[in-house]
N, C-alpha and C positions, 0 to 999 in steps of 0.2 A: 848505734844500739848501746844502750846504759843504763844500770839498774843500780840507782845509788841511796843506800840509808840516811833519811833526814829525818828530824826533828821537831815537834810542834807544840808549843806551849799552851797547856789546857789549864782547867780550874785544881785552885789546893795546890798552885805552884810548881804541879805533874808536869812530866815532858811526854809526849804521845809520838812514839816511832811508825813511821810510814816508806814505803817504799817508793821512789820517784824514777819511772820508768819509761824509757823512750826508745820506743822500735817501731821501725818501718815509717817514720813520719810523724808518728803519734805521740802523745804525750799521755799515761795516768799514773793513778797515784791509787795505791792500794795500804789501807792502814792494817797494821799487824793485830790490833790490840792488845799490845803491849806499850806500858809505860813505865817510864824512871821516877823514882821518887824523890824527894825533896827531903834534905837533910844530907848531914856531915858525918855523923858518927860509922862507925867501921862493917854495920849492920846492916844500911841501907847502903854503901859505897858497893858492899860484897855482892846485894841483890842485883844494883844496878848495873854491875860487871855481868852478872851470868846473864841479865835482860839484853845488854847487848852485846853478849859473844851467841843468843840465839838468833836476835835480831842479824846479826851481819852473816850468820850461816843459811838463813832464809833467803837472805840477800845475793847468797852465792850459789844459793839453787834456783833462786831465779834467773839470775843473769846466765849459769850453765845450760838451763833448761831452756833458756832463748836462743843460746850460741848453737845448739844441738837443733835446735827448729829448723836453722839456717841453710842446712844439711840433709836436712829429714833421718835424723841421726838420734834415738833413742836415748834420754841419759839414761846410769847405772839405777839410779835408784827408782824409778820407773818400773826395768825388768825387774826387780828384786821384790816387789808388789806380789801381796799371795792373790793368787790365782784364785784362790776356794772364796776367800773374802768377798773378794769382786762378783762372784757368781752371787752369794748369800742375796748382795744389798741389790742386782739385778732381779733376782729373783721377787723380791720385795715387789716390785712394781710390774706383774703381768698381766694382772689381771685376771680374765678367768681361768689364763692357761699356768697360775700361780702354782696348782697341785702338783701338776707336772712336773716343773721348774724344782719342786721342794723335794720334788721323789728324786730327780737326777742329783742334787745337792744331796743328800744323803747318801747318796752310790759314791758322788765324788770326796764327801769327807773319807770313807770307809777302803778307798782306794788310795788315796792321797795322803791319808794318816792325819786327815785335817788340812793342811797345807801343802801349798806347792807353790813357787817361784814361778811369773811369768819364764822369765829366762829358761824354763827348764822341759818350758812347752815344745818339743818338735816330734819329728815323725815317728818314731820310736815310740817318746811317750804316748802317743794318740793310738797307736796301735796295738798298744797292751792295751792303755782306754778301753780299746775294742771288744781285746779280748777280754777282757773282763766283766765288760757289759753282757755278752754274749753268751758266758756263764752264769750269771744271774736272773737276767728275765729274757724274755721269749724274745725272738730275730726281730719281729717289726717294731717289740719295745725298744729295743737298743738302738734299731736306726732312726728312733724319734727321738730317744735320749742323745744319741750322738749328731743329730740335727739341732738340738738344743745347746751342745756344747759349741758348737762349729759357728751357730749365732751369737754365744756371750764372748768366742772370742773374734768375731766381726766388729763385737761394738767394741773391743778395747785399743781396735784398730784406728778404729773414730774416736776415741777418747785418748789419743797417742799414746798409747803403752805400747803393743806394738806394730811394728813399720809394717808386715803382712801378717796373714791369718796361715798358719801351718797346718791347718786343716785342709787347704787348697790342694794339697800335697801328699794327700790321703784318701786310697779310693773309700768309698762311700759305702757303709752296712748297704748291702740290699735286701728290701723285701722279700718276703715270701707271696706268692699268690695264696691268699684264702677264700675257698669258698663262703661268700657274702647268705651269712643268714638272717632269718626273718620269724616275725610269731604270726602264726596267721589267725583269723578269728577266731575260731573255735579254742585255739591256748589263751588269747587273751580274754575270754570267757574264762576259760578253767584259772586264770588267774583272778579277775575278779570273784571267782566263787571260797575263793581261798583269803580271804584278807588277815595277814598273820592278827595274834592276839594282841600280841604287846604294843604297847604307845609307836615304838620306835619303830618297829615293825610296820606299824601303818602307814607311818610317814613315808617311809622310803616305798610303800606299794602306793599310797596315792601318787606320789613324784612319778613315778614309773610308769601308773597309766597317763596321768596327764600327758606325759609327755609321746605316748602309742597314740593320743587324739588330735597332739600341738605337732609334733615333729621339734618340737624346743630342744635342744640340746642340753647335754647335762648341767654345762658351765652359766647356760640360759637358768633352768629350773632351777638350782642350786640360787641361784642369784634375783628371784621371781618374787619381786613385792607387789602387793593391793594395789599398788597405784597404776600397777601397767594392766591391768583387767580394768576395761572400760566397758561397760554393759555387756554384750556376747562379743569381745573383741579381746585377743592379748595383745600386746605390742615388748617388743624386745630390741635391743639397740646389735644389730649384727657388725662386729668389728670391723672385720673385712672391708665391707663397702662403706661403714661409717654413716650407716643409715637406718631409719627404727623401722621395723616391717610388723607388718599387723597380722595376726591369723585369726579367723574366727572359732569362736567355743563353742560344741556342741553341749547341750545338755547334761550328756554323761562325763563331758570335760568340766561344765560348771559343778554340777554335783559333787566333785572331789574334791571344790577350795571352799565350800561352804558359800556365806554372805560376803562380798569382797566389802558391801556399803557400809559393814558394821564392825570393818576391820580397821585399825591404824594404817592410812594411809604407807608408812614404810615398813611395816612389819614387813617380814619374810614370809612367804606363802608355805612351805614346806619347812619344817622343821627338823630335820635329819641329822646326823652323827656325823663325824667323819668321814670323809670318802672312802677307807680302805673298811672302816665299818658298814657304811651303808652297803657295801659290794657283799660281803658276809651273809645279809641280812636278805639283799635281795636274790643270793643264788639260795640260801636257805628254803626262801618263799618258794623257788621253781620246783625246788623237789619238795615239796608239800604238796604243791600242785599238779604234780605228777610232770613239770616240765623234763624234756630228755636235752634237751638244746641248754649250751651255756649262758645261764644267764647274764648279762652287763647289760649296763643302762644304754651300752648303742642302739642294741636292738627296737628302744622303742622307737626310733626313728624311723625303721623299716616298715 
C-alpha cells in the first residue's frame, strides 16, 4: 500500500500534480488540480511551495485514511466532520420526504447551536436529542424526527465517518396510540360548500379534495403535473415499491384540475404555499366549515 505525490508535465510549461496510489493490488491515479507554475522569480517559487506543501498534506491524508481502512479504524479528521453539515447536504436529496428532513434540520441547528462534531455523537448526546425533541413537538413527531436522525447517521456509517451508528444504543421514542380519524361525507360536502375566497385558499382546498377522491398522498399532490392525468386516469411513481400505480378520476376529482389537455405538460397541478402555510390555510378552511375534527392533509386519505 502507497500513496506517492508525482508530477506531470502539461501545456504553458505547467507541472500538474497527481496522486499515485496503490492498495490491495490496484493501481489509480487521482489528479489534485493543482499545478506548479513556470518561472524563476521569488513570486511563483513562493506559490509553488505552498502548492506543494498542500499537495504533499492531501498526500498524507490519503495514505492515513488508507492505513486506518486497514483496521476499520476511523481517521481523526473524519470524526471532527459537523454533524449538522452532513445532515443539510442529505437532506437536499429526499425527495418527497425533503420537508420533513428540513423541519428535523432546523430543530438540530437550534439544538446544536449550528454545529456538532461527529465525535461528539454518543448516548448522552442522543438522549438530550430526545429530550429536546420531546419538548418541542408532539411524541409521534419526535419518534419520526428521531427515526430520521438514526438514518443520517446509518448513512455516515456507509460513507466511513463512523465505525457504528450510537443510536443502536438508544431505546427508541415510542409512539402513542391515536385514534385514527376520518371526514365522512357529509363534512366533505360541508367542505366543498365552503371553498375559501382567496387564490391561495383555493389551491390548498382543491389539493385537499383531490386528494379525499385519489387517496394521493400529500408529497404525491404537492408533486402532481398535467402529464401524469391521462384522460380519467392519474398515475403517480410510489417510492416504496419503485413502481407508477394508476388510480382512476371521478368527475368531481376531474372538475378540480380543470383541462389537463390545455395545460403545460409539466406544470404543477396545484399551486400552494408552503407547507407550514398551506397547514394554516387548510385548518382555517375546517373552521369556516363548521369542521370540529383537526384538520391535516392525512385525513383526506381516509
Amino acid at each position: 500500500m502507497s500513496v506517492k505525490l508525482r508530477q506531470k508535465k502539461i501545456a504553458a510549461g505547467k507541472i500538474s500534480l497527481y496522486l499515485d496510489i496503490y492498495h490491495n493490488g490496484h493501481r489509480q491515479y487521482d489528479f489534485l488540480k493543482l499545478q506548479l507554475l513556470k518561472g524563476t522569480d521569488s513570486r511563483i517559487k513562493a506559490m509553488n511551495k505552498e502548492t506543494l506543501e498542500l499537495a504533499e498534506t492531501i498526500r498524507a491524508n490519503r495514505q492515513t485514511e488508507l492505513q486506518y481502512s486497514e483496521y476499520d479504524f476511523i481517521p481523526s479528521f473524519k470524526r471532527n466532520a459537523d454533524f449538522v453539515e452532513y445532515f443539510k447536504k442529505l437532506s437536499e436529496n429526499r425527495g418527497g420526504s425533503r420537508p420533513v428532513w428540513q423541519n428535523v434540520l432546523k430543530h438540530l441547528k437550534t439544538y446544536t447551536g449550528g454545529k456538532v462534531a461527529f465525535k461528539g455523537i454518543n448516548i448522552h448526546w442522543l438522549e438530550k436529542w430526545q429530550d429536546y425533541l420531546l419538548k418541542q413537538v408532539s411524541r409521534n413527531t419526535a419518534q419520526i424526527y428521531f427515526s430520521i436522525t438514526k438514518s443520517s447517521l446509518n448513512q455516515s456509517v456507509k460513507d466511513g465517518i463512523l465505525s457504528t451508528n450510537p443510536c443502536n444504543r438508544v431505546t427508541n421514542i415510542k409512539r402513542e396510540d391515536t385514534e385514527r380519524q376520518f371526514l365522512t361525507f357529509e363534512e366533505v360536502k360541508q367542505l366543498s360548500c365552503s371553498i375559501p375566497k382567496t387564490e391561495s385558499g383555493k389551491e390548498v382546498a382543491k389539493m385537499f379534495l383531490f386528494g379525499c377522491f385519489t387517496g394521493l398522498s400529500l408529497a404525491n399532490l404537492e408533486q402532481l403535473t398535467f402529464e401524469q392525468i391521462e384522460g380519467d386516469t392519474v398515475k403517480f411513481f410510489r417510492t416504496k415499491t419503485k413502481t407508477w400505480q394508476y388510480v382512476p378520476l371521478s368527475k368531481t376529482a376531474l372538475s378540480l384540475i380543470g383541462e389537463p389537455a390545455k395545460k403545460e405538460a409539466t406544470q404543477i397541478v396545484f399551486k400552494v404555499t408552503a407547507r407550514t402555510k398551506s397547514n394554516t390555510l387548510l385548518k382555517e378552511w375546517g373552521k369556516q366549515a363548521g369542521i370540529r375534527k383537526n384538520m391535516h392533509f392525512h385525513l383526506s386519505r381516509h
